[in-house]
C-alpha positions as CSV (number, residue, x, y, z in Angstrom):
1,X,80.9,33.5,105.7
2,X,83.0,34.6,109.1
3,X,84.6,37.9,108.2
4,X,85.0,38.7,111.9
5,X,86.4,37.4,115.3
6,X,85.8,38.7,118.4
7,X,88.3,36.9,121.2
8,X,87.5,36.6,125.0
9,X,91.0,36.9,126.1
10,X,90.9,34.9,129.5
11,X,90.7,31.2,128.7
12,X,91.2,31.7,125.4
13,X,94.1,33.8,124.3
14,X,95.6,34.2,127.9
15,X,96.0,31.5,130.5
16,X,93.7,32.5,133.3
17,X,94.0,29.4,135.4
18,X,97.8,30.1,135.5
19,X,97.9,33.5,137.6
20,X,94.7,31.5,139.8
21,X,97.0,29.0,140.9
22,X,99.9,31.1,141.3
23,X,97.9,33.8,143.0
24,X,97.1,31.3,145.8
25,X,99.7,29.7,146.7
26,X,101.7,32.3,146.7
27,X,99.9,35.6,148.2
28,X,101.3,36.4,151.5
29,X,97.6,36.0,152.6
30,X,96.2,33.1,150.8
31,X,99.7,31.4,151.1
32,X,98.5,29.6,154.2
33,X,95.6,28.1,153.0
34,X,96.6,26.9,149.9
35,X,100.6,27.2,149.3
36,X,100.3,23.4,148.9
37,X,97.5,22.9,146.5
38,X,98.0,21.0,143.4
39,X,96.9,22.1,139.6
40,X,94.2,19.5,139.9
41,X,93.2,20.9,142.8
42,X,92.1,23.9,141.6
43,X,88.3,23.1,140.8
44,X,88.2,22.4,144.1
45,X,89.3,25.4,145.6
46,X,87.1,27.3,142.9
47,X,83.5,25.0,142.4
48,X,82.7,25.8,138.9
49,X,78.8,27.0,138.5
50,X,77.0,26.4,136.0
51,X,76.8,29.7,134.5
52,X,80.2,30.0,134.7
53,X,81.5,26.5,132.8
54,X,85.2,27.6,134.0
55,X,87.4,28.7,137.2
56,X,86.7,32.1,138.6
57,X,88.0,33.6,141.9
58,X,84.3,34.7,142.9
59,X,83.0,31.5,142.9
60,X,84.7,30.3,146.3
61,X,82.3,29.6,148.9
62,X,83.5,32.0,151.3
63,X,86.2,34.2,150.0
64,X,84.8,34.8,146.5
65,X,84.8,38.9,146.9
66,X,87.7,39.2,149.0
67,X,89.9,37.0,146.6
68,X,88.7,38.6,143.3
69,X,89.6,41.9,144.9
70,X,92.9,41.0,146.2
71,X,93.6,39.5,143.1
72,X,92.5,42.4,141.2
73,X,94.6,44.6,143.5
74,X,98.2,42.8,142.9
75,X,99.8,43.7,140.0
76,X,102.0,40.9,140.2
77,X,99.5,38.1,140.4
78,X,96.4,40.1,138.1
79,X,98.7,40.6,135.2
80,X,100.6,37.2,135.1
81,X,98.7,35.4,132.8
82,X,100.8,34.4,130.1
83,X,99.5,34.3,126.1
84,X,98.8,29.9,125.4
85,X,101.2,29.2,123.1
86,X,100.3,29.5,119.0
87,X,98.5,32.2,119.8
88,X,100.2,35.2,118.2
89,X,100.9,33.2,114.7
90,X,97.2,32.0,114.8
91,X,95.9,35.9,115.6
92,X,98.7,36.6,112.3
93,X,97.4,34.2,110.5
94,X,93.3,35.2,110.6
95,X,94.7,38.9,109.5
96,X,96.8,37.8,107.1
97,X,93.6,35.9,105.5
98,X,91.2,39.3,106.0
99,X,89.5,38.9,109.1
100,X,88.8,41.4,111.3
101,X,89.9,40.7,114.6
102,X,88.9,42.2,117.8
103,X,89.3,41.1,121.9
104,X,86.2,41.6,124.4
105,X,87.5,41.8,127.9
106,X,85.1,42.6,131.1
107,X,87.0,44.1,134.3
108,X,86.6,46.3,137.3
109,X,89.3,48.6,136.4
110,X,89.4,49.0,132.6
111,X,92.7,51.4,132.6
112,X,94.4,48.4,134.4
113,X,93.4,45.8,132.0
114,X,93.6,48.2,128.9
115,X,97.0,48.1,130.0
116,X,97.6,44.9,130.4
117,X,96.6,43.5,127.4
118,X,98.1,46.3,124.8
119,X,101.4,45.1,126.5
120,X,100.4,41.3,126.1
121,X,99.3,41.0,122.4
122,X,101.6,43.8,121.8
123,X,103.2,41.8,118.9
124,X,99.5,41.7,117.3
125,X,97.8,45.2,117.9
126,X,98.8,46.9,115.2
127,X,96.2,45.0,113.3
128,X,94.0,43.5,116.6
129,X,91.3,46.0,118.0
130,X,91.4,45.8,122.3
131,X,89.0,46.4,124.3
132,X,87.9,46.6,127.7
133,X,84.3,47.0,129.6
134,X,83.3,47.5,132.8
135,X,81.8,44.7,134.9
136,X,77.8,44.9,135.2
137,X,76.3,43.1,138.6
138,X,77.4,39.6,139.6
139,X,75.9,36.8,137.1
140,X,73.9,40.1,135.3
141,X,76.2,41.2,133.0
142,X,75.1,42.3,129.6
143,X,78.5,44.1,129.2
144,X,79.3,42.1,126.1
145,X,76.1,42.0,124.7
146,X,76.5,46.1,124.3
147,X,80.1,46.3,123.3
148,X,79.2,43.6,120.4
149,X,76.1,45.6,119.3
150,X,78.2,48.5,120.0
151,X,81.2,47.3,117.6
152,X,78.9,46.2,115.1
153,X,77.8,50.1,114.5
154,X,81.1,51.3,115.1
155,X,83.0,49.0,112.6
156,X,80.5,48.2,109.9
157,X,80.2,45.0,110.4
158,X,77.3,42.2,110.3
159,X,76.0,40.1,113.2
160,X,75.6,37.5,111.1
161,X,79.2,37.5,109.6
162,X,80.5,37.8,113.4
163,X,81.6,34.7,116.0
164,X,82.5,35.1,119.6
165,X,85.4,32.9,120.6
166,X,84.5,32.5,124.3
167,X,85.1,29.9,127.6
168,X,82.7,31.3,129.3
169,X,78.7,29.7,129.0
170,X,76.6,32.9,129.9
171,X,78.7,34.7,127.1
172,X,77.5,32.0,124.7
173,X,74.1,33.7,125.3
174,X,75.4,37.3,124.8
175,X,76.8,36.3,121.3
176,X,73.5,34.9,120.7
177,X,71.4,37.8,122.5
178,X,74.2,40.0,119.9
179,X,73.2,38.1,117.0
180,X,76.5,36.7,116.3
181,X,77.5,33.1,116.2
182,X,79.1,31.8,119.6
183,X,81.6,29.4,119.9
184,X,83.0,27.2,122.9
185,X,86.4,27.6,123.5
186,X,87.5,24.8,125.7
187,X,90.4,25.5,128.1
188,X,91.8,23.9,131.5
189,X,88.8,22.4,133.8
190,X,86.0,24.0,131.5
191,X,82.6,21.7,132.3
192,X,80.1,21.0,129.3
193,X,77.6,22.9,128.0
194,X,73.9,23.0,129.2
195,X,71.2,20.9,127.1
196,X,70.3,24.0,125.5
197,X,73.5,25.2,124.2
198,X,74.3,22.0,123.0
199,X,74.6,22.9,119.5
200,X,77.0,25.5,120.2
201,X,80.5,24.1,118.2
202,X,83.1,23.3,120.5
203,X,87.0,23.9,120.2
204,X,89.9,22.7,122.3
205,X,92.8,24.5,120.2
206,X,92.9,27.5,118.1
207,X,94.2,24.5,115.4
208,X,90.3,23.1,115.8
209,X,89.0,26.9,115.5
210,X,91.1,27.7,112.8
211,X,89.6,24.1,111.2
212,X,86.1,25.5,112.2
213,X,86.7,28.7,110.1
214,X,87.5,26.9,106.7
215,X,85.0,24.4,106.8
216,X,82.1,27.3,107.5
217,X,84.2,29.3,105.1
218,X,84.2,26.9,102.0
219,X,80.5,25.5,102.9
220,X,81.5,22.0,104.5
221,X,80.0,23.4,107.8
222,X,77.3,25.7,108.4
223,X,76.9,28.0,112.0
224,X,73.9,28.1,113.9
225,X,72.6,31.4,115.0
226,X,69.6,30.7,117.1
């Protein structure tokens, strides 16, 4: 049985790829380079690793550090990711049903994103449980590895009763390294999984997640843990 669902909000609950594309065509200093680039384009601009599986400012070839910080450093731009739509009534819905509901978010400046994101879902924290961690290295982050384990203690609740609704492929492995069940959230430009994470379920709506959830739920489907 799921009984709780931790949420990566960027790519998932909040459209990321939104303040990316906004952020560079319209930065006075980016502005120049791409204030004509398309939303296809943006793969492009940003090559998506493999680690990765999505868009992320720090993957440019040149610029990675500088944008991420300038991006992280503009209010305007770092907090104008808007919520995909359904999201609030879905988020309603899980609580009204009993689940426990929580949001994992790395950053550089937690008090920024804490922020942030208690103004975002505001309509949903009365019941939704925010939180923000601070970024480990570059492609060695075990940030959500420790806040799972971490919540797990704090909140009472089982590993194996836990999924981790995330874009992201290396925090597949942290809800596996966590003991929880991962699944793939697929957003805008996302690329497949690796062979070995192949049996990792896949959604492309929170309708398909909350789908997901039933048929584990009422034993038509059954999560793997490995």
């Amino acid at each position: 049985m799921i009984k709780n669902i931790f949420w990566d909000v960027d790519g998932v609950l909040a459209n990321l790829n939104y303040a990316y594309f906004h952020f560079l065509k319209e930065h006075p200093k980016y502005k120049p380079m791409y204030g004509n680039i398309e939303w296809e384009d943006l793969p492009k601009v940003l090559p998506i690793i493999p680690k990765y599986g999505a868009l992320e400012l720090k993957t440019h070839p040149t610029l990675g550090t500088e944008l991420d910080y300038d991006f992280c450093h503009t209010p305007e731009f770092f907090t104008n990711r808007p919520l995909y739509p359904g999201v609030v009534e879905t988020l309603k819905r899980f609580h009204d049903k009993g689940f426990k509901q929580f949001t994992l978010s790395a950053t550089f400046d937690v008090e920024t994103k804490t922020k942030f994101l208690n103004n975002l879902l505001a309509d949903v924290k009365d019941f939704l449980t925010i939180k923000c961690v601070q970024h480990g290295k570059f492609m060695h982050d075990t940030a959500k590895v420790d806040m799972l384990k971490s919540c797990f203690e704090e909140y009472g609740l089982k590993a194996d009763e836990t999924i981790l609704v995330d874009d992201r492929i290396y925090n597949q492995y942290a809800a596996i390294d966590a003991g929880a069940h991962p699944v793939r959230y697929r957003c805008e430009f996302t690329t497949d999984l690796p062979d070995e994470l192949k049996w990792i379920p896949e959604v492309h709506s929170l309708k398909e997640l909350e789908q997901l959830v039933e048929d584990v739920n009422s034993g038509k489907k059954v999560l793997d843990s490995k």
